[in-house]
Structure formats: C-alpha cells, structure tokens
N, C-alpha and C positions, 0 to 999 in steps of 0.2 A: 737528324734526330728521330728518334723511334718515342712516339708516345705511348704510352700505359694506362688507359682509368681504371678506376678500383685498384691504385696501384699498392696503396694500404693494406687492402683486402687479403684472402687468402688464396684465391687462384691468382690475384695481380700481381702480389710481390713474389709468388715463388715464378714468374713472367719475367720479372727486371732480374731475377736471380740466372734465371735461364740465360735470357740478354746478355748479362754480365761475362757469364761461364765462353757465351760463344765472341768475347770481344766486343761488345758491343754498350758503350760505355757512357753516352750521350741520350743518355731515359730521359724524359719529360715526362714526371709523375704526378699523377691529375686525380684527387680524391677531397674528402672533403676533412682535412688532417687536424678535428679539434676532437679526435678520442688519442687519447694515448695511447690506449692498449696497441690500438692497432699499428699507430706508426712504431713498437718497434720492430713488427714486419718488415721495415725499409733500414734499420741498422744496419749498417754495415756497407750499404749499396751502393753502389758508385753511380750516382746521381746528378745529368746536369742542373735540374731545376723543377722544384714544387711548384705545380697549380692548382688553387682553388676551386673545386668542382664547376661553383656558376661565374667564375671567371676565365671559364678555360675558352669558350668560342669569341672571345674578346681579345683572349693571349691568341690565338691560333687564329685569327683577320691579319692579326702582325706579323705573326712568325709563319705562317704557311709556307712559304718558301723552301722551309728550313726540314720540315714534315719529313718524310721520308715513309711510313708506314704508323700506322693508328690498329692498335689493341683495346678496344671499347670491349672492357672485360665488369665497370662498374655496374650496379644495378642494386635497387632493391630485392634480397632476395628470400628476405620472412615468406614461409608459406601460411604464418598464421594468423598472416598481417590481411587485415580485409578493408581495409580505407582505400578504395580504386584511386582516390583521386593522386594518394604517393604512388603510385606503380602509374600512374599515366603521368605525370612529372616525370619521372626519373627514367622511366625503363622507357615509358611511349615517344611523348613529346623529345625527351634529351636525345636518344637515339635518332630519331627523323632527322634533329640539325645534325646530328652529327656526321649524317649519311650526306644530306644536301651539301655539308660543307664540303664531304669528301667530290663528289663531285665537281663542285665547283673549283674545287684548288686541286684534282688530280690525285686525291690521294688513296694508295690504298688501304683498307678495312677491312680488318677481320673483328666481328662483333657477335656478343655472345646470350645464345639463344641457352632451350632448354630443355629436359627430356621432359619437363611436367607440362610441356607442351600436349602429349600423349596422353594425358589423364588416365584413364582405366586399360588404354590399349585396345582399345575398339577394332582402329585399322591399325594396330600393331605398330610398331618399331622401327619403320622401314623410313630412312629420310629421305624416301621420296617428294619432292618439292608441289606434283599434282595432288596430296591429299593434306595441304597443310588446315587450308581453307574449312575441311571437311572434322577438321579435330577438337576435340572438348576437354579443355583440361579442368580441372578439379576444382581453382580457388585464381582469385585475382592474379596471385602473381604468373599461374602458367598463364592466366588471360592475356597477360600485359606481356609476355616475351612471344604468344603465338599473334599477337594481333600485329605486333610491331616484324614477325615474319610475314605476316599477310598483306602489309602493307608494303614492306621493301619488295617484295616478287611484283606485285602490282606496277611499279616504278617505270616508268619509259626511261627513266636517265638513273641508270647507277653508275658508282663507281667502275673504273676500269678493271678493276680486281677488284672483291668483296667476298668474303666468306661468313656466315651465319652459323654457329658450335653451336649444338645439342649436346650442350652435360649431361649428361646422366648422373651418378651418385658421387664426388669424387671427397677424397678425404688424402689425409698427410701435415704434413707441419706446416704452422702459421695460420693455422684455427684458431689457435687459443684463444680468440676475441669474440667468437660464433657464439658462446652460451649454448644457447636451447638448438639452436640451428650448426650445431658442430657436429661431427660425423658420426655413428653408436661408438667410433673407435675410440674416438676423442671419451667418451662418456665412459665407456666399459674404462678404460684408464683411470679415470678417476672415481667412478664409483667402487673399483679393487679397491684404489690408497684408501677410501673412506670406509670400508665397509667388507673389504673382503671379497666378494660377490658382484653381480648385474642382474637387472633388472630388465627384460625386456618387452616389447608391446605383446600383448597377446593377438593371437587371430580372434579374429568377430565375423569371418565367413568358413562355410565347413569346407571349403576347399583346400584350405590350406592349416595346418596343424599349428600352434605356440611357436612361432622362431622362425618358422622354414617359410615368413613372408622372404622372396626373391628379388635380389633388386641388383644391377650392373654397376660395382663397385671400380672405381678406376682410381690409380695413386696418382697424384698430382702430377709428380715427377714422369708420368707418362704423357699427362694431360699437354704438361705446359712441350714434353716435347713436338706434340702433334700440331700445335698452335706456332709455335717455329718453324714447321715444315709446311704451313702454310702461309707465314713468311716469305720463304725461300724462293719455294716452288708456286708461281702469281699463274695457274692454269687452272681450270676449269671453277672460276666462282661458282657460289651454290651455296646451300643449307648441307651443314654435314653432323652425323652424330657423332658424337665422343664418350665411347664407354671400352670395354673390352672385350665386347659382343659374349660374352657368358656371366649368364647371371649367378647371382650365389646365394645362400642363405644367414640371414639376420645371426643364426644361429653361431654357424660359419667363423661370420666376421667377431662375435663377441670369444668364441670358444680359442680361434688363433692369437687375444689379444693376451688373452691367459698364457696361453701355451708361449709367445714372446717374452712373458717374465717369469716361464719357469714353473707356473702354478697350472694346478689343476682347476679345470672349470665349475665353478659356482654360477647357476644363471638359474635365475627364478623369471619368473612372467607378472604383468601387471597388465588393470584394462588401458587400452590407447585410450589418451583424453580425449574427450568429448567437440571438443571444437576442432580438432583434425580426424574424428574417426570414418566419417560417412566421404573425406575426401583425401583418403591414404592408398598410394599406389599398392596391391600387395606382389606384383611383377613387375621390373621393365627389366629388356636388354636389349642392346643400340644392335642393330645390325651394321656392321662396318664396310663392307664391299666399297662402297663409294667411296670411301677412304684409301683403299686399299687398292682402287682401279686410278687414283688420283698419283699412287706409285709409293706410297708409305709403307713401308716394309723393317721397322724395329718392331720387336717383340713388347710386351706389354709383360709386366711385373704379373705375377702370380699373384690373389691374395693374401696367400700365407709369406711371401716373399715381398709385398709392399706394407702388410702389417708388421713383418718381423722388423723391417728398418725403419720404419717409420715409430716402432715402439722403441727401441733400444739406442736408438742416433737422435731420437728429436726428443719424445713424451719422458722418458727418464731422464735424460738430460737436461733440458727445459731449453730446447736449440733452435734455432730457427734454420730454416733455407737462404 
C-alpha cells in the first residue's frame, strides 16, 4: 500500500491520479474528507481505503506492515492564515510523528516542504540543505514548513529514504476548492467568464513594473511526475526544489490564459491587499541541479504548453485529473 495525505487536496489527488496511471492501485487516502468540494478530487480513483486525518497514526500502528512508501503532501497551506498555532498542529507537530513513525516502522517518506521557505530570496534559491537554518520566510506558513525542515536535518535517526519538496508556484486541475489561494490561472479563468478581463496585483516596489512580478510556475502534471521519480529512484535523501528553474512573469501567465481561449488580453492592475502586501514574493525560481544530478531527466511543460492544456482539457471542461 502506498499512502497519500492531502490526498483530497490538489497536488494529493492529481499523486493518486499519477499512482493510478503508473498501476499502482492500492492508495490509502488520508485527509480530512468533510468538505465536499474537495473530495471530488478523488472521483473516479481507484482507492483501497479513506483515512481520517487524526486517525491516521492510529490506522498506521495497525497496518504498518502493509506501508510500502508515504506521500505526506497534506498541510495547511493559507499564506494569509496567521494563527501559528494551526500551522504547528498540522504542518509542525503532525509531520515530526509522521517522520518518527517512519522510522520506527522502516518506512519511506517523501514529505512536502516549500519555496516560501525563501521569503524575499536573500540567500537565493539554491536547495542547498547548509543554509536552511539561515532563511526567513515572509508569514507563518513558510515559518511552519522551514522550521519543520530545520528540525528533520537535525534528526540523528531519519528515515532510511526521505525526501523534503520545495514547491515553488504549481498550478493545473483540481484547484477548484483553493478560492483565494488558487493559481492567477485558476482566477484569470474565471474572472474572463465574469467580466471579460483580469485583474492583477500591482507592483509596490520600483524594481519591478505592474505584472512582470516573477515567480517559477510549475504544472502539476510535472510536479506529481517528479514526486514518482522519487518514489522510484530511494537515492540520495535530501531537501529538493521543485519548480522549472525559469521564472516568468504574472503578466505571462494571465496573457497565455487568454490566448488558450482564443481572446485577446484584457488585464488591468489593482493594489495587493494589505494584509499580504509587505510579505509577497516578487521573484523566486527553484534552481534544479540537485534534481537533475539525482538523474531526473523529463522535460518540464513550457508555460504556454501547461496553460494551454490545462485551460482547454480541465477549466472549460470542468474535468478533473
């Protein structure tokens, strides 16, 4: 059995989606399944068996045995969420047992970190593992995924394999339950059907012009490949990032969302609301090497080529992964 948390969610279930595709048919899906929207993410999924978020280290004392590899992909992941004490439940405390258990029952763990770990990019992009310790992210939630790296590097006993993902921006189908926290592609989608047009953040520092904030957009469907291939391939644990090491512009991604259905771009500017403005990325991109010296060697969607499909196969459609 291969488990999943956040299997609900939208990097989770397009994970069992992946599982599926590659045979792999025996998911143990672990979220906490009293929103609907999200469960139907998991329609369709060939599923051995739902668990309850805070009954899952209860299920898995029993069934360890049975484990075979854990995807701790759930998390709190509002940036605009400031109550510490949900991000040290869910993202702190739940991951340490989830690590300790792996340990103790042998299991492996890839578990999922974050590029707002980086906050303004101080010391840059680079997953190098010596300067985690040394980084400031912007708001509780990078707090709560950098501290729980800070703490697993610390570890005299990890897992025998473990892997630590740096997301960076990812976006694709089975968002549609994000709201506020969905991708601008998700948004530029639907503020066209309502309205014609997009709206995007303005710049508030002169370094960067209305739109052309930069930031390493990655399609799922790449994402969840790369999270298979550290499945697969159980060599060199570590912190790794996951972006497509080139960054692009806000502009970019609302202007290709247009050009996917045919229209010409409408895109006006507004100011960033206030309770995100003073801690908005206006760069990252993942530098990959470490990925790629790991032996990962598929290409990575273009964004006009992960927007075009992702506009025409899922957001017109209303389809899931």
């Amino acid at each position: 059995m291969i488990v999943v948390t956040g299997a609900a969610g939208f990097i989770g279930s397009c994970m069992v989606s992946k599982l599926n595709k590659e045979g792999y048919n025996e998911i143990v899906v672990v979220d906490d399944f009293s929103f609907p929207e999200k469960n139907k993410n998991l329609e369709g999924k060939k599923i051995r068996e739902r668990v309850e978020r805070e009954e899952f280290f209860e299920w898995l004392d029993k069934e360890q045995r049975q484990v075979e590899f854990i995807f701790h992909l759930g998390a709190r992941t509002n940036t605009s969420e400031f109550d510490k004490s949900i991000f040290d439940h869910l993202n702190v405390n739940y991951s340490k047992m989830m690590w300790q258990k792996c340990v103790e029952y042998g299991i492996p763990l890839v578990y999922a970190s974050s590029a707002a770990t980086y906050g303004l990019g101080e010391h840059g992009y680079k997953d190098d593992e010596s300067i985690v310790s040394q980084l400031t992210p912007l708001n509780p939630y990078g707090d709560s995924k950098n501290d729980f790296d800070i703490w697993a590097l610390a570890q005299e006993e990890k897992p025998f394999y473990w892997t630590g993902i740096k997301f960076f921006n990812v976006y694709g189908p089975n968002e549609y339950h994000k709201g506020r926290m969905a991708s601008v592609i998700w948004h530029t989608y639907n503020q066209i059907q309502k309205t014609g047009g997009m709206k995007l953040f303005q710049s508030h520092v002169p370094e960067y012009k209305d739109g052309e904030q930069e930031r390493d957009f990655i399609y799922v469907k790449d994402a969840v490949e790369v999270l298979f291939y550290h499945m697969i391939n159980r060599n060199a644990s570590g912190i790794y990032n996951l972006g497509t090491g080139k960054a692009r512009t806000f502009y970019d991604l609302a202007a290709n969302t247009f050009k996917a259905q045919d229209l010409e771009p409408k895109i006006s500017f507004i100011p960033t609301p206030e309770d995100i403005r003073d801690k908005y990325q206006y760069f990252t991109e993942a530098t990959m090497g470490k990925t790629y010296q790991k032996g990962y060697g598929k290409q990575f969607h273009s964004l006009e080529e992960g927007i075009e499909d992702y506009v025409k196969n899922y957001l017109m459609t209303g389809t899931y992964y």
